[in-house]
Structures are given as C-alpha cells and as structure tokens.
mmCIF file as Biopython writes it, N, C-alpha, C and O atoms, coordinates in Angstrom:
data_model
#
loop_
_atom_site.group_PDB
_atom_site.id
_atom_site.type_symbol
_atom_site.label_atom_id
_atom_site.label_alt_id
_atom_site.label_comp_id
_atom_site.label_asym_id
_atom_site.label_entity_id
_atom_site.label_seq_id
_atom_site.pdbx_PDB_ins_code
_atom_site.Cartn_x
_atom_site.Cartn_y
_atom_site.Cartn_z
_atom_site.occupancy
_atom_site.B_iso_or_equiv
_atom_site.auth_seq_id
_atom_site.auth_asym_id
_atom_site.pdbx_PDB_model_num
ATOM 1   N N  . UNK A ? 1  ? -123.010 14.273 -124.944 1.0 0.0 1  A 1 
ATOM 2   C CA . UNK A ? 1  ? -122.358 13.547 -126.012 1.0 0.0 1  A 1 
ATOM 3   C C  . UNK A ? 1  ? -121.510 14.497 -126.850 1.0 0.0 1  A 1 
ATOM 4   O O  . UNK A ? 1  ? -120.484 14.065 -127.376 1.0 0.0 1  A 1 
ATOM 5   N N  . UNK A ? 2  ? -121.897 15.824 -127.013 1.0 0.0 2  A 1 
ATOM 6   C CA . UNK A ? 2  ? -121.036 16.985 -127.906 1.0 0.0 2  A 1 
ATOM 7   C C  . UNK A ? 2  ? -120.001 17.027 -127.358 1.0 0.0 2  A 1 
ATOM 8   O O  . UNK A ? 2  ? -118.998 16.966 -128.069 1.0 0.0 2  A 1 
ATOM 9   N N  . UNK A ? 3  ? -119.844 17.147 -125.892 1.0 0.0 3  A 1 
ATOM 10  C CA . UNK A ? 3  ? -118.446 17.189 -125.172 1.0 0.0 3  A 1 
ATOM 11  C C  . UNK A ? 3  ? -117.487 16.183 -125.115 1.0 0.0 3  A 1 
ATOM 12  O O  . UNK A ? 3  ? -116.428 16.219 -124.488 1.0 0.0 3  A 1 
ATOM 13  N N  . UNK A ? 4  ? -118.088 14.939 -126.072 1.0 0.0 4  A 1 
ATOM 14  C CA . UNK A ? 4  ? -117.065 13.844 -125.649 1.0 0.0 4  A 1 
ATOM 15  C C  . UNK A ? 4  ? -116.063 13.945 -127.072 1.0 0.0 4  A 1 
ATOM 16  O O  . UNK A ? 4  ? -115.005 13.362 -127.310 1.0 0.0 4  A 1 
ATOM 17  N N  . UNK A ? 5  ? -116.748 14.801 -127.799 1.0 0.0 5  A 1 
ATOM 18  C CA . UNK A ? 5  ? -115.864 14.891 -129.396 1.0 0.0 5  A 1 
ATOM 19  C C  . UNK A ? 5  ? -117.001 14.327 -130.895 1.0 0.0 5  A 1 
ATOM 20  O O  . UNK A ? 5  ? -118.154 13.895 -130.905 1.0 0.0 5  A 1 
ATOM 21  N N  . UNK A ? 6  ? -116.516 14.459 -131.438 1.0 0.0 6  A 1 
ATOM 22  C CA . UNK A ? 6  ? -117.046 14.139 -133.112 1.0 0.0 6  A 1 
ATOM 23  C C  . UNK A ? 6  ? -117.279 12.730 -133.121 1.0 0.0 6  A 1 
ATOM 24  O O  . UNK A ? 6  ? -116.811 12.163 -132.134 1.0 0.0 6  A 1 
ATOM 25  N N  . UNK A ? 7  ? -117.900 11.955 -133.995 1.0 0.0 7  A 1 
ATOM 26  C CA . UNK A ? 7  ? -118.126 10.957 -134.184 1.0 0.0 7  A 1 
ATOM 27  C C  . UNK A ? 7  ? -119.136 10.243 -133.293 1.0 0.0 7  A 1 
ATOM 28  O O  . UNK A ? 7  ? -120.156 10.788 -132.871 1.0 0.0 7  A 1 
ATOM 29  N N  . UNK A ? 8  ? -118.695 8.673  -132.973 1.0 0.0 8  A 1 
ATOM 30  C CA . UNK A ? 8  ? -119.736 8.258  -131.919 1.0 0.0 8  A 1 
ATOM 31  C C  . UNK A ? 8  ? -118.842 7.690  -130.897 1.0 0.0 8  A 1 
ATOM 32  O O  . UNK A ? 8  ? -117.630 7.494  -130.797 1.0 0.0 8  A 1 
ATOM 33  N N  . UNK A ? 9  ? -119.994 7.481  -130.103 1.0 0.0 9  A 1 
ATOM 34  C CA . UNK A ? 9  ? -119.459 7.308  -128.486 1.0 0.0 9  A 1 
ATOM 35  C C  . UNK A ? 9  ? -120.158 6.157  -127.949 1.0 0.0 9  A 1 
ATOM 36  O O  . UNK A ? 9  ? -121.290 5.922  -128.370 1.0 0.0 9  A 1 
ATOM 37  N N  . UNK A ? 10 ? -119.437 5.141  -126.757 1.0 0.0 10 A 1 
ATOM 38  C CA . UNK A ? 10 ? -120.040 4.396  -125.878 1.0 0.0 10 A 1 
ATOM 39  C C  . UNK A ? 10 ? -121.144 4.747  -125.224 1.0 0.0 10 A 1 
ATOM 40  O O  . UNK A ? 10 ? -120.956 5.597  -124.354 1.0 0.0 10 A 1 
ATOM 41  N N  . UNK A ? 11 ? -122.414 4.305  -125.382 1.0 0.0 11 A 1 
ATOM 42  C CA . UNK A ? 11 ? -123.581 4.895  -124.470 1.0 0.0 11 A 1 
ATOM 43  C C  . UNK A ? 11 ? -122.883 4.943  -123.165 1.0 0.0 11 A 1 
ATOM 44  O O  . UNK A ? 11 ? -123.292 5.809  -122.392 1.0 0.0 11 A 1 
ATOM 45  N N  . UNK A ? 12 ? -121.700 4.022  -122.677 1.0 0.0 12 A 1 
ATOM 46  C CA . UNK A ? 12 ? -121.629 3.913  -121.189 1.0 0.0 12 A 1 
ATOM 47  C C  . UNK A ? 12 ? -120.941 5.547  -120.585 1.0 0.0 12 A 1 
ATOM 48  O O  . UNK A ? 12 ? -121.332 6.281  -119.676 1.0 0.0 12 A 1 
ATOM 49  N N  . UNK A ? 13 ? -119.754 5.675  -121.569 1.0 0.0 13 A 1 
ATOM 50  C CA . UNK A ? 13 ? -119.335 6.526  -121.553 1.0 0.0 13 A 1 
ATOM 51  C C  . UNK A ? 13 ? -120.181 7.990  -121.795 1.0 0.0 13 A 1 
ATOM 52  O O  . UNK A ? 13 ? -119.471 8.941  -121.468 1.0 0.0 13 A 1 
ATOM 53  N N  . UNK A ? 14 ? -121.282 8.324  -122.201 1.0 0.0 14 A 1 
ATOM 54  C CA . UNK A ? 14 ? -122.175 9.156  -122.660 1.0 0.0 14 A 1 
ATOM 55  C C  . UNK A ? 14 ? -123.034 9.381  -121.186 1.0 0.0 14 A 1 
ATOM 56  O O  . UNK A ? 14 ? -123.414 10.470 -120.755 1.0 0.0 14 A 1 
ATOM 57  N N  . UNK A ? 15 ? -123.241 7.966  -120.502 1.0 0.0 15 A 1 
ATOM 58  C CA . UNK A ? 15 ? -123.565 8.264  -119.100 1.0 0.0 15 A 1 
ATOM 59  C C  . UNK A ? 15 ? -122.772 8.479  -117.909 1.0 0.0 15 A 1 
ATOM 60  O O  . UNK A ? 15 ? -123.260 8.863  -116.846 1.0 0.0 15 A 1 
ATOM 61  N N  . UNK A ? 16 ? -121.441 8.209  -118.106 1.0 0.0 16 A 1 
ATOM 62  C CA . UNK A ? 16 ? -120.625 8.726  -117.406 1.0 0.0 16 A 1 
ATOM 63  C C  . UNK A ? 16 ? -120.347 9.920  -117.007 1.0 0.0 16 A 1 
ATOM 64  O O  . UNK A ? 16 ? -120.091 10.429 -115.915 1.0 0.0 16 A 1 
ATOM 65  N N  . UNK A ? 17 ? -120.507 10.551 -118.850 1.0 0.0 17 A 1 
ATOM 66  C CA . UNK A ? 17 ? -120.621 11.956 -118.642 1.0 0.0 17 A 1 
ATOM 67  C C  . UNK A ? 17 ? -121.299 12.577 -118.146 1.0 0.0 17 A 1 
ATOM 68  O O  . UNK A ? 17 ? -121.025 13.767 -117.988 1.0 0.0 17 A 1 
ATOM 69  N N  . UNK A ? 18 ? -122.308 12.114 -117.752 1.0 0.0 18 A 1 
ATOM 70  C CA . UNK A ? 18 ? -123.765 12.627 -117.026 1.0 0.0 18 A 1 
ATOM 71  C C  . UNK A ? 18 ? -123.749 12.109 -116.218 1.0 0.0 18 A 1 
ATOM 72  O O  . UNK A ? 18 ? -124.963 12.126 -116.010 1.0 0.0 18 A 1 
ATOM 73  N N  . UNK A ? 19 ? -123.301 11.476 -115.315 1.0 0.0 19 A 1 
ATOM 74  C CA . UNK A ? 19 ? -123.286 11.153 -114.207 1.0 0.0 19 A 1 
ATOM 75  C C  . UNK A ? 19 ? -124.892 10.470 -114.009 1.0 0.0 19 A 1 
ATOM 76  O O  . UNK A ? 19 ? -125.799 10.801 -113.245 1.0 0.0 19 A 1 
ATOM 77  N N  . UNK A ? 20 ? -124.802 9.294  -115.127 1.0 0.0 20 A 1 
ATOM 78  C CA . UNK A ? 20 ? -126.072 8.343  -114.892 1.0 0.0 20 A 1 
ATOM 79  C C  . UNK A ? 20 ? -125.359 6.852  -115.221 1.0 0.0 20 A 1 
ATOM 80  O O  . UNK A ? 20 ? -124.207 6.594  -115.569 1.0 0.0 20 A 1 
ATOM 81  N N  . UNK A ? 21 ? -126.582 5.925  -114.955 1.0 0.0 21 A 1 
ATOM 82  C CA . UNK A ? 21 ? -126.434 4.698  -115.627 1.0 0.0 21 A 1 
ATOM 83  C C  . UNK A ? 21 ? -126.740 4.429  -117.026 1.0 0.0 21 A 1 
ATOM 84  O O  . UNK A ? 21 ? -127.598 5.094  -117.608 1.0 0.0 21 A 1 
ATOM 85  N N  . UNK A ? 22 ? -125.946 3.286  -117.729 1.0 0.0 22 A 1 
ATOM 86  C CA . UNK A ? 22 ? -126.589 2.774  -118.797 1.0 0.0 22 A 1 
ATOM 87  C C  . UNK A ? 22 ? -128.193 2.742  -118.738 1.0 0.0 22 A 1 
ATOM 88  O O  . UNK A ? 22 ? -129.033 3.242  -119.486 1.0 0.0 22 A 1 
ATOM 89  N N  . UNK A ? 23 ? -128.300 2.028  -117.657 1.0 0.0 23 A 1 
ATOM 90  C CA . UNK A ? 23 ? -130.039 1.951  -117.612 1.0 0.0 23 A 1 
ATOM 91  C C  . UNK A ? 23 ? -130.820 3.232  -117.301 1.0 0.0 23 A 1 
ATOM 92  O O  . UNK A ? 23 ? -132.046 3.284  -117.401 1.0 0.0 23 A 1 
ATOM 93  N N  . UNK A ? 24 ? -130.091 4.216  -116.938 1.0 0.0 24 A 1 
ATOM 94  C CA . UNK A ? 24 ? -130.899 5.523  -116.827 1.0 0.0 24 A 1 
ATOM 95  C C  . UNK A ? 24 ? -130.824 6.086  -117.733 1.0 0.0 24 A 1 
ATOM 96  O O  . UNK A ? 24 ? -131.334 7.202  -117.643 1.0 0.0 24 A 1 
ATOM 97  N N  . UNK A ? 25 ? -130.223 5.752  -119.041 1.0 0.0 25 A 1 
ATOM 98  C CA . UNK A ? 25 ? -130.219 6.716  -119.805 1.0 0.0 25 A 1 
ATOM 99  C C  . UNK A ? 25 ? -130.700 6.469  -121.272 1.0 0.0 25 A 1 
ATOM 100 O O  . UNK A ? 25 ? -130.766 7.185  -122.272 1.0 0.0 25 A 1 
ATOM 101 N N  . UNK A ? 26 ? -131.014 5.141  -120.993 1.0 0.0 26 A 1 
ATOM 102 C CA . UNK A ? 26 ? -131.814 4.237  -122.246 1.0 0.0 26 A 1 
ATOM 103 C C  . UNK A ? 26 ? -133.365 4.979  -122.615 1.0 0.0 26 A 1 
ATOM 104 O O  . UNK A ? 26 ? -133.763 5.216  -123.755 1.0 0.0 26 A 1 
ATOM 105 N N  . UNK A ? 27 ? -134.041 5.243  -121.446 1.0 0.0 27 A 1 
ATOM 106 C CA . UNK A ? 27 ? -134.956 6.226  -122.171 1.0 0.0 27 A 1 
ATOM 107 C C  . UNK A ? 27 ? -134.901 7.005  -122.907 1.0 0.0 27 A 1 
ATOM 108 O O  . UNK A ? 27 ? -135.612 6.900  -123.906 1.0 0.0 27 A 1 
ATOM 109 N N  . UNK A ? 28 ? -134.058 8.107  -122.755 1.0 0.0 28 A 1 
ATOM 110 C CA . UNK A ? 28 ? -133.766 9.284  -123.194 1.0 0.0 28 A 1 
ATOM 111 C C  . UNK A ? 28 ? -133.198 9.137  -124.675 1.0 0.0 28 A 1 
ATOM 112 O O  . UNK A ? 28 ? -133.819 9.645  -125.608 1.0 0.0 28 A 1 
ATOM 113 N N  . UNK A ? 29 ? -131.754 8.287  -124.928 1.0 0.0 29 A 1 
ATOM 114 C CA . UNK A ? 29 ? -131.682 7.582  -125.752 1.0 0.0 29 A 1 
ATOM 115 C C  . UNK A ? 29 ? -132.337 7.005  -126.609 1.0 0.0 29 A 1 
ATOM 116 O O  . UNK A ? 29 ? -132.029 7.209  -127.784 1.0 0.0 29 A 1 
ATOM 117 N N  . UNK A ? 30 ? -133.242 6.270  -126.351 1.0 0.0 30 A 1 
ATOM 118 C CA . UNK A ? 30 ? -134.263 5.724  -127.149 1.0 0.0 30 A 1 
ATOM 119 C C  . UNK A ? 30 ? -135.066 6.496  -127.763 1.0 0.0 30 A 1 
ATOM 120 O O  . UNK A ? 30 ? -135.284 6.188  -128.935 1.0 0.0 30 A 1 
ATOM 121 N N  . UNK A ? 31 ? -135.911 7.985  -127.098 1.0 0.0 31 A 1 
ATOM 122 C CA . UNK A ? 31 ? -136.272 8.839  -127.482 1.0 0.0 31 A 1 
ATOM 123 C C  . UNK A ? 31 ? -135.989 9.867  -129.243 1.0 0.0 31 A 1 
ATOM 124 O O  . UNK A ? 31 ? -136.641 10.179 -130.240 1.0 0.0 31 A 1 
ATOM 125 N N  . UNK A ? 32 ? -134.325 10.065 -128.574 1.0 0.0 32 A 1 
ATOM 126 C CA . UNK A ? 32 ? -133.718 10.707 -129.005 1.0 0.0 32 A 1 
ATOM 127 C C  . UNK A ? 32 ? -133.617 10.123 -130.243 1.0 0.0 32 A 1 
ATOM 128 O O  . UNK A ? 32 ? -133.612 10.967 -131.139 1.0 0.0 32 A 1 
ATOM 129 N N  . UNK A ? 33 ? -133.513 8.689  -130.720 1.0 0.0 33 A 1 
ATOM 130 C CA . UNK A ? 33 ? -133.103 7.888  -131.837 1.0 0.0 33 A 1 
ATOM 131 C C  . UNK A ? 33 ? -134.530 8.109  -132.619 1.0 0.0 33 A 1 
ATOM 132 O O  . UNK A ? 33 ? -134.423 8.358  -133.820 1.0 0.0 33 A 1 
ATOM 133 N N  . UNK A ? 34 ? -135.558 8.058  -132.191 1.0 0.0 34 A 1 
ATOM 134 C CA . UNK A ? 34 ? -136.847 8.355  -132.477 1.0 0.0 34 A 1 
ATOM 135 C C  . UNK A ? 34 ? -137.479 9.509  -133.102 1.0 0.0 34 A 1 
ATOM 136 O O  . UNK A ? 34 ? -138.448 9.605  -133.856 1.0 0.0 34 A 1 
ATOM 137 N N  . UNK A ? 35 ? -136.615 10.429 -132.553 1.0 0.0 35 A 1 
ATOM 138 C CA . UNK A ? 35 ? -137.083 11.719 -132.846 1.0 0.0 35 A 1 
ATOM 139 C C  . UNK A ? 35 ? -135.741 12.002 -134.000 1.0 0.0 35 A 1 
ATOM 140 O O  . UNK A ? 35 ? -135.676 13.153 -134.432 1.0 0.0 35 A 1 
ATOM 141 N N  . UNK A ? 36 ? -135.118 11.408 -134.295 1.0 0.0 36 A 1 
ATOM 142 C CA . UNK A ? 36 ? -134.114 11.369 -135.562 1.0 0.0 36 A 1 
ATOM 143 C C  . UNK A ? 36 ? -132.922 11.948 -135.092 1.0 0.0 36 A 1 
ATOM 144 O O  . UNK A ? 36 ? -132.043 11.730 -135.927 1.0 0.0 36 A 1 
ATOM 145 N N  . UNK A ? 37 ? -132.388 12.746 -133.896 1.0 0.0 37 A 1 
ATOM 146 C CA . UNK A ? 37 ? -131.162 13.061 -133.509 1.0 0.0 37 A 1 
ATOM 147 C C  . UNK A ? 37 ? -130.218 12.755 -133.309 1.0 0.0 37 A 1 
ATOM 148 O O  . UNK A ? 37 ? -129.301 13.576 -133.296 1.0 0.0 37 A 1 
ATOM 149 N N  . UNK A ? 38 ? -129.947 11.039 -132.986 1.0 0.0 38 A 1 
ATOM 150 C CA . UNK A ? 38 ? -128.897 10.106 -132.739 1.0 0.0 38 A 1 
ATOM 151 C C  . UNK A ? 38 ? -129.396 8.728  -133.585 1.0 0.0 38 A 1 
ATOM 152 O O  . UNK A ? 38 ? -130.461 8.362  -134.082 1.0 0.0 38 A 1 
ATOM 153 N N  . UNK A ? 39 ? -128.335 8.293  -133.495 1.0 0.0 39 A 1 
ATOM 154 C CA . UNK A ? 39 ? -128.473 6.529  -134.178 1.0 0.0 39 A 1 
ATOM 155 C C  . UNK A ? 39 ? -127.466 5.907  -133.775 1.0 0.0 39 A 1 
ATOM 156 O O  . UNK A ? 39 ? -126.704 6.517  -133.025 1.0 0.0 39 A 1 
ATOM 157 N N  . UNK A ? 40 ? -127.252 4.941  -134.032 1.0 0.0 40 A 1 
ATOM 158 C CA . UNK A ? 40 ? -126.611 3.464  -133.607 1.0 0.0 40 A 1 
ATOM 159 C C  . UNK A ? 40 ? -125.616 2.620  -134.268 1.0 0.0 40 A 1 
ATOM 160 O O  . UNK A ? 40 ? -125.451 1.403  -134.196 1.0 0.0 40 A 1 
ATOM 161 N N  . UNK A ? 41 ? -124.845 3.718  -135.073 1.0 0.0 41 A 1 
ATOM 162 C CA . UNK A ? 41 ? -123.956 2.948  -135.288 1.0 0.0 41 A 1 
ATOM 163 C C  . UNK A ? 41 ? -123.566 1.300  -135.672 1.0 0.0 41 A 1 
ATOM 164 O O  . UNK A ? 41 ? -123.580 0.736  -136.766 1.0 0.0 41 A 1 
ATOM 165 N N  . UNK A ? 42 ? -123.200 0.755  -134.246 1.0 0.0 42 A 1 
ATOM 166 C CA . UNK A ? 42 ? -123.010 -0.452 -133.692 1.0 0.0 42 A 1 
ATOM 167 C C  . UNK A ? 42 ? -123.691 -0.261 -132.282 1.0 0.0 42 A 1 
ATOM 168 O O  . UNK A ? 42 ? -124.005 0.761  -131.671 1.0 0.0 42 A 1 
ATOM 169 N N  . UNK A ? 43 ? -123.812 -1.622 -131.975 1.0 0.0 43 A 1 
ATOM 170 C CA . UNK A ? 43 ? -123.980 -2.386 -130.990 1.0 0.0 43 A 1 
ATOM 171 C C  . UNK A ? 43 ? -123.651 -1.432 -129.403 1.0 0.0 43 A 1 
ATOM 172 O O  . UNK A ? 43 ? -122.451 -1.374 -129.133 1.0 0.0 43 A 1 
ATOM 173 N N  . UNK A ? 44 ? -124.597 -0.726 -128.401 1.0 0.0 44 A 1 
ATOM 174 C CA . UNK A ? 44 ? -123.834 -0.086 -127.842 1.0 0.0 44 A 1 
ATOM 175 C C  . UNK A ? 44 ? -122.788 1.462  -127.622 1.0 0.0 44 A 1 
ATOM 176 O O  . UNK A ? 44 ? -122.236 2.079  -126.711 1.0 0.0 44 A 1 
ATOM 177 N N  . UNK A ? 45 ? -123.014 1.556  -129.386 1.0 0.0 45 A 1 
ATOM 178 C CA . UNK A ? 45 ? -122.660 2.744  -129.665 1.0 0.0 45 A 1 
ATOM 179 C C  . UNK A ? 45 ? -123.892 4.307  -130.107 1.0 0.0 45 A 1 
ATOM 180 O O  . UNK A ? 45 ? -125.018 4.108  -130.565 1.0 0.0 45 A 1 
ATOM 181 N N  . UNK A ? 46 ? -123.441 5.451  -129.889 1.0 0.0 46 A 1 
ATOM 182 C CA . UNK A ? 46 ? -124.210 6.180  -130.492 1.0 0.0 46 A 1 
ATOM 183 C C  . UNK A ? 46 ? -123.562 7.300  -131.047 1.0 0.0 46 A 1 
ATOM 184 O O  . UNK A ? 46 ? -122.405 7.580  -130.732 1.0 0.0 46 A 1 
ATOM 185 N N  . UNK A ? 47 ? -124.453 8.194  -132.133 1.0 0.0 47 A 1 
ATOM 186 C CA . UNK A ? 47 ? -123.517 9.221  -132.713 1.0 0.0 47 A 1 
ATOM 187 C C  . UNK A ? 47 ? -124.680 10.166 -133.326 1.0 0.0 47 A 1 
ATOM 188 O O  . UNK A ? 47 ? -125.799 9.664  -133.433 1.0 0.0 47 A 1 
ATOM 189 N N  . UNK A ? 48 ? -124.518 11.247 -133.657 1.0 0.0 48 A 1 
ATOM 190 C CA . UNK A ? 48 ? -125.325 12.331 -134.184 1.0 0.0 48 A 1 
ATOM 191 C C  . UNK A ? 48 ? -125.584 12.371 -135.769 1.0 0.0 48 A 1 
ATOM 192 O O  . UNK A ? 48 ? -124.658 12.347 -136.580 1.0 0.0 48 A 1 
ATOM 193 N N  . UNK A ? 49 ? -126.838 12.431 -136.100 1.0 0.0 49 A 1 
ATOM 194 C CA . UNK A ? 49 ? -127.296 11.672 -137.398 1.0 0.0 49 A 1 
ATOM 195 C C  . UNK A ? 49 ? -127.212 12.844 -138.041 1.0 0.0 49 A 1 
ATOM 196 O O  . UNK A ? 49 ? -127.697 12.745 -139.168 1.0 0.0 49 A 1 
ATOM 197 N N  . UNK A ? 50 ? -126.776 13.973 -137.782 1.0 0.0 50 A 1 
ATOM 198 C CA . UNK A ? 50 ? -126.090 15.726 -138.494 1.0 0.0 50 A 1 
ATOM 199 C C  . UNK A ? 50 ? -124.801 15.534 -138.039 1.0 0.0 50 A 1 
ATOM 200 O O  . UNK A ? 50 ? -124.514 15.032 -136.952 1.0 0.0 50 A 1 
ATOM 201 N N  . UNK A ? 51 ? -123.533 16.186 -139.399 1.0 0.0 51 A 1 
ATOM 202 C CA . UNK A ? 51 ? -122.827 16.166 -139.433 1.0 0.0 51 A 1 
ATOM 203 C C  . UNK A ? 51 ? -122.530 17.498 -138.983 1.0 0.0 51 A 1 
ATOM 204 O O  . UNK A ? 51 ? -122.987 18.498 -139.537 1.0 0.0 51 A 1 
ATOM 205 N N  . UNK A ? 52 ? -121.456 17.532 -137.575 1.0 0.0 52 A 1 
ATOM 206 C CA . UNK A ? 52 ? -121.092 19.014 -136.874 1.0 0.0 52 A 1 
ATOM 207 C C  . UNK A ? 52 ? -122.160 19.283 -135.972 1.0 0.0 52 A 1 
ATOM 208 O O  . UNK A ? 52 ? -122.172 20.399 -135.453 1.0 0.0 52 A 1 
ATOM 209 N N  . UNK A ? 53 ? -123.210 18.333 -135.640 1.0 0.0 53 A 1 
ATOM 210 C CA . UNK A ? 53 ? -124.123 18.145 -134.470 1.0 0.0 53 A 1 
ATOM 211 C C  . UNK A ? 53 ? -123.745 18.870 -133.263 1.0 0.0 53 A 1 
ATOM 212 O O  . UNK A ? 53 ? -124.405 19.769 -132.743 1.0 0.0 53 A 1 
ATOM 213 N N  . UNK A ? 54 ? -122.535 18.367 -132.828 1.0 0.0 54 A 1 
ATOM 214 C CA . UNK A ? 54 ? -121.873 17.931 -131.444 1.0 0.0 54 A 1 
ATOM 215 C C  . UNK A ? 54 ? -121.505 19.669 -131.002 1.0 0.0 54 A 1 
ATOM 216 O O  . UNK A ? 54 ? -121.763 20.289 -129.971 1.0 0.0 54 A 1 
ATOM 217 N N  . UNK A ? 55 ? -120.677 20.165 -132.501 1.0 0.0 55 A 1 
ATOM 218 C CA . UNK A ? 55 ? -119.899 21.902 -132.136 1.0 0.0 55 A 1 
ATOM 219 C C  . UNK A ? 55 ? -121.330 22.706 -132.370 1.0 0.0 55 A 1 
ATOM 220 O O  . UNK A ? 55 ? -121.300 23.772 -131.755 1.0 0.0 55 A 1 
ATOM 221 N N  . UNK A ? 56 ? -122.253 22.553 -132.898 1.0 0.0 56 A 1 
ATOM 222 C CA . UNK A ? 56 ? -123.397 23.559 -132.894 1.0 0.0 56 A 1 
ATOM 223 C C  . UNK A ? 56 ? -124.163 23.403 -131.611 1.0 0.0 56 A 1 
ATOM 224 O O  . UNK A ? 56 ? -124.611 24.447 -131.137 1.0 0.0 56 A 1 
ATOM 225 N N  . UNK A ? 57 ? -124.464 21.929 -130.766 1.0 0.0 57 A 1 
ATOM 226 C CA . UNK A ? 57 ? -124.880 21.921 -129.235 1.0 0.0 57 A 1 
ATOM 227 C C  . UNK A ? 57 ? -123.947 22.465 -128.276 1.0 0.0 57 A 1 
ATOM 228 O O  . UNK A ? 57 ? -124.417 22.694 -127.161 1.0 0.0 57 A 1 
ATOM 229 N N  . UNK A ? 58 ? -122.796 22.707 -128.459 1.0 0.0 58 A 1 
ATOM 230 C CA . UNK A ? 58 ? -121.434 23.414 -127.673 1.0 0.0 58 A 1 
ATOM 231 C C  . UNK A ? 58 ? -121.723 25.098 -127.718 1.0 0.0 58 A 1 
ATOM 232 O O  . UNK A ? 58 ? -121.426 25.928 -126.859 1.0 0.0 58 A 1 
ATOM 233 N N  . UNK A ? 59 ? -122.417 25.307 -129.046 1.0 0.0 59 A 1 
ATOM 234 C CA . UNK A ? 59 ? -122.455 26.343 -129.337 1.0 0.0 59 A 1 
ATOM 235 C C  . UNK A ? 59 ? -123.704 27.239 -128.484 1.0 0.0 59 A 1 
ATOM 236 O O  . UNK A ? 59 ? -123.687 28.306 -127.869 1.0 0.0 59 A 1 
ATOM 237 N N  . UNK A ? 60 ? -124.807 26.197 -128.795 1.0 0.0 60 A 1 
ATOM 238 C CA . UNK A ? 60 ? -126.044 26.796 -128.110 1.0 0.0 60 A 1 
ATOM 239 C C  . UNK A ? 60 ? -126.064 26.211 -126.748 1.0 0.0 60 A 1 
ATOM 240 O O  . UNK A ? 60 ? -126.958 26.686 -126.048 1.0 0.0 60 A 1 
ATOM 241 N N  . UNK A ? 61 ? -125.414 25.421 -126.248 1.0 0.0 61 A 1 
ATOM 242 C CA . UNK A ? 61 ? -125.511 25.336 -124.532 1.0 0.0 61 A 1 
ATOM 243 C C  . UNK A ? 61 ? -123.968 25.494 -124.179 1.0 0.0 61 A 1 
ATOM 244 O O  . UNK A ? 61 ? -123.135 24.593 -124.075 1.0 0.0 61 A 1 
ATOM 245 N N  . UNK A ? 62 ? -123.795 26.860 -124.021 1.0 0.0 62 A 1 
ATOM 246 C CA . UNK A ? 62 ? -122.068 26.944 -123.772 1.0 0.0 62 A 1 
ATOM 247 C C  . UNK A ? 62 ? -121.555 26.549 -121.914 1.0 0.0 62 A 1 
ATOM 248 O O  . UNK A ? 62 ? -120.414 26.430 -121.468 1.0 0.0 62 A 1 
ATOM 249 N N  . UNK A ? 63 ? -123.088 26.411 -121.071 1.0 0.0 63 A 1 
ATOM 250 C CA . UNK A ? 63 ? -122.427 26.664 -119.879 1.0 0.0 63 A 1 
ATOM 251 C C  . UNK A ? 63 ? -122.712 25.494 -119.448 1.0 0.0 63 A 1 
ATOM 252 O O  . UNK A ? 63 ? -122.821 25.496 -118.222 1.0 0.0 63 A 1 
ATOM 253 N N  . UNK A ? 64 ? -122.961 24.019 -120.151 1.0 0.0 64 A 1 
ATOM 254 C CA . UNK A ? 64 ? -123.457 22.620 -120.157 1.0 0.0 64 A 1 
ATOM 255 C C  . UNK A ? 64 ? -121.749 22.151 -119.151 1.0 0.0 64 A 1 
ATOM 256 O O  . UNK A ? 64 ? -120.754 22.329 -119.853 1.0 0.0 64 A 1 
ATOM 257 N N  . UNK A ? 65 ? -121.581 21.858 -118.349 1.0 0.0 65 A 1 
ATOM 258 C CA . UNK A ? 65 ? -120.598 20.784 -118.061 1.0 0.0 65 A 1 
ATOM 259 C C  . UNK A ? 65 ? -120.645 19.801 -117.268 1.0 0.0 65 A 1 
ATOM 260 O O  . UNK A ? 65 ? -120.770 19.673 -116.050 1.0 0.0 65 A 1 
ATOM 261 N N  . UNK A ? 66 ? -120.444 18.642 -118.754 1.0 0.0 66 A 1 
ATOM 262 C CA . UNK A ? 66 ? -120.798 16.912 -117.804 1.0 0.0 66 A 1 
ATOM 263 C C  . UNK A ? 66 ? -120.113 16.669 -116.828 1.0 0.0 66 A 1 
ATOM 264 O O  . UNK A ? 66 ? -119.276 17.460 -116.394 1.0 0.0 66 A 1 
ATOM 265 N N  . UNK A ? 67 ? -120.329 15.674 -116.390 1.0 0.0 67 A 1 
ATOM 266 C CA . UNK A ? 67 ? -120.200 14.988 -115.068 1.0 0.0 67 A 1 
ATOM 267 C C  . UNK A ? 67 ? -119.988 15.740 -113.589 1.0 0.0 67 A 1 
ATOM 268 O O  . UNK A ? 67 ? -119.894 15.067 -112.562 1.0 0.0 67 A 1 
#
C-alpha cells in the first residue's frame, strides 16, 4: 500500500499490487485495521491511520517490490 502513494487506496488495487485477490487479502486487512494500522475511509477503501505511514514503510523495507 506505501508504494501505491499517500493517502488511501482501493483494497482491489492494494491486491493487485500484491498479486492477490480481494478475498485473499481481507484477512490480513482486517487484521491490520485491528491492530490500529489502517482504516476505512469509505466503502472499499483503505489508508494509513499515521500520517507519512506509507514513506517511513519505503524506508524500512527498501527492497519490497509489488506485484
């Protein structure tokens, strides 16, 4: 999700990047909202509940590349 840019993103698109499904990635997701790291925006959408989230995970996983 850091690699797709700032703000929030299409879960679909978030699994695209990962080369999963919507439905594969709803666990993880769900998790993640749980453990306070992401939230929901809207409907379908997700985004990082720290502001500059996205460039500090770029930072500490520099050799991460989706899809």
């Amino acid at each position: 999700m850091a690699h797709l840019g700032p703000g929030s993103h299409r879960t679909g698109d978030t699994a695209t990047a990962l080369n999963m499904t919507v439905k594969g990635i709803g666990p993880v997701r769900a998790k993640l909202i749980k453990k306070g790291m992401i939230y929901s925006p809207a409907h379908g959408d997700m985004a990082f509940t720290v502001p500059l989230f996205d460039e500090f995970m770029i930072r500490a996983i520099p050799d991460f590349t989706p899809g």
